[in-house]
N, C-alpha and C positions, 0 to 999 in steps of 0.2 A: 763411395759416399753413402752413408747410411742417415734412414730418416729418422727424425729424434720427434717425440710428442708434442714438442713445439709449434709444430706445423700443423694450426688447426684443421685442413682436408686430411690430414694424415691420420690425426687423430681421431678424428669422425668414424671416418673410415676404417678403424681397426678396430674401434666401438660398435661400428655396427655389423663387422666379418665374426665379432666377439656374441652380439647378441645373436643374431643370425644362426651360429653354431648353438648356443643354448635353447633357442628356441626349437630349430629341428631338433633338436634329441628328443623332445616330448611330443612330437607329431605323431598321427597315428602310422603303423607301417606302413600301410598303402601309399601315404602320402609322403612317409621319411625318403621313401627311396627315386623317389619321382621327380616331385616339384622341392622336396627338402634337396635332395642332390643338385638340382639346376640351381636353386638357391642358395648354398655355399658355396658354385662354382662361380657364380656369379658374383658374389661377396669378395672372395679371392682375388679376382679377375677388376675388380674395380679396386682395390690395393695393389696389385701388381702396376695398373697402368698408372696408378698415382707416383708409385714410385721410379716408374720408368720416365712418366715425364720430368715429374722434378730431377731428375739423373742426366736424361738425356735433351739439354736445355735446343741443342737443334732440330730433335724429332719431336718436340712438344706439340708445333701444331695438328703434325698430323694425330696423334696419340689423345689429342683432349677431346675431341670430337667422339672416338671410340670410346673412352671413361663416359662421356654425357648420356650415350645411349645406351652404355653397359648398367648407369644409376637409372636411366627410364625403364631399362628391363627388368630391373631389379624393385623396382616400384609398382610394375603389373605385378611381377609375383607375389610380391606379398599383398596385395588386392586380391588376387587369384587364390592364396591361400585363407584370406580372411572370410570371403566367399564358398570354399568347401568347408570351412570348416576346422581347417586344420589346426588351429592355432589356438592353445590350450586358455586363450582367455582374451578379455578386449587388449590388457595392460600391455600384452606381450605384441601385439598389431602396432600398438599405440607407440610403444621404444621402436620397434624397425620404423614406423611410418617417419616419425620425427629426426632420426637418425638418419634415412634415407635422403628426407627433404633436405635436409643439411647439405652432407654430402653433394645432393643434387645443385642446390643454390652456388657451393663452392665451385665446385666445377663450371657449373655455367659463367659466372663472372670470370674465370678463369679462363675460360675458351675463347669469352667474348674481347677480353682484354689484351689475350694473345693475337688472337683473327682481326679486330680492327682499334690499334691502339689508341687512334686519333679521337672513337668514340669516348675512350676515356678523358680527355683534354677535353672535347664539347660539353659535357657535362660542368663541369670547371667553369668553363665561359656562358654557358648557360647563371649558370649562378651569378657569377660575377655581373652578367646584367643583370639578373630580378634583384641582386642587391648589392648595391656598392660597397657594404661592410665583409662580404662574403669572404675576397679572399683573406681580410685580418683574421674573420672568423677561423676559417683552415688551418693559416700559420700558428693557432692559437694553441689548435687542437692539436695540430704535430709537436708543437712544444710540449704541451702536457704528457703527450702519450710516451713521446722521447725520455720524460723525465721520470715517469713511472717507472718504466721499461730497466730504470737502473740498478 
């Protein structure tokens, strides 16, 4: 099964293995071979296990846990490199940070959703009491989205 751009984590994610690679190429050396090397490995390493989970739909749980922290290490570094220095400008900090957070956010709902599905439904019913319009609200919106989608 191959993953197609569709899949917004996927995309993210090869967005930011993409900038990631551009950006260390203009680090200074000291730092290309350091913290730039842990940094594309890490970039790699969180698109592999995106696509290991979505692949491997009964080793997901244990594998999204590993992506959550591979995007938290991947978030110190580039703090780490904004911090020396290395990073040829704010703009260039500014596409990983944003990218990263992405990323990050995806996976986390993704983990949480997988680890305890039921949290998804309370939410739902959360709603449904603060407003009794909520769930036509929902249906509404799945209709809509259903019909874009065409």
């Amino acid at each position: 099964m191959r993953l197609n751009k569709s899949i917004p984590i996927w995309r993210d994610a090869n967005a930011l293995l993409i900038a990631v690679e551009n950006t260390v190429r203009h680090f200074p050396r000291y730092h290309k071979y350091t913290l730039g090397s842990e940094m594309r490995l890490k970039a790699m390493q969180i698109c592999r296990l995106i696509a290991y989970a979505w692949q491997n739909k009964s080793r997901t749980p244990t594998v999204l846990p590993r992506l959550v922290d591979a995007v938290d290490d991947l978030k110190i570094q580039i703090q780490l490199a904004k911090e020396l220095q290395a990073l040829q400008n704010f703009a260039h900090f500014q596409q990983l940070t944003e990218l990263a957070v992405s990323v990050g956010k995806q996976s986390g709902g993704w983990y949480r959703r997988v680890a305890k599905p039921e949290l998804a439904d309370s939410s739902a019913k959360r709603a449904d009491s603060l407003c009794p319009n909520a769930a036509n609200v929902r249906a509404s919106a799945g209709a809509k989205r259903k019909a874009s989608d065409r």
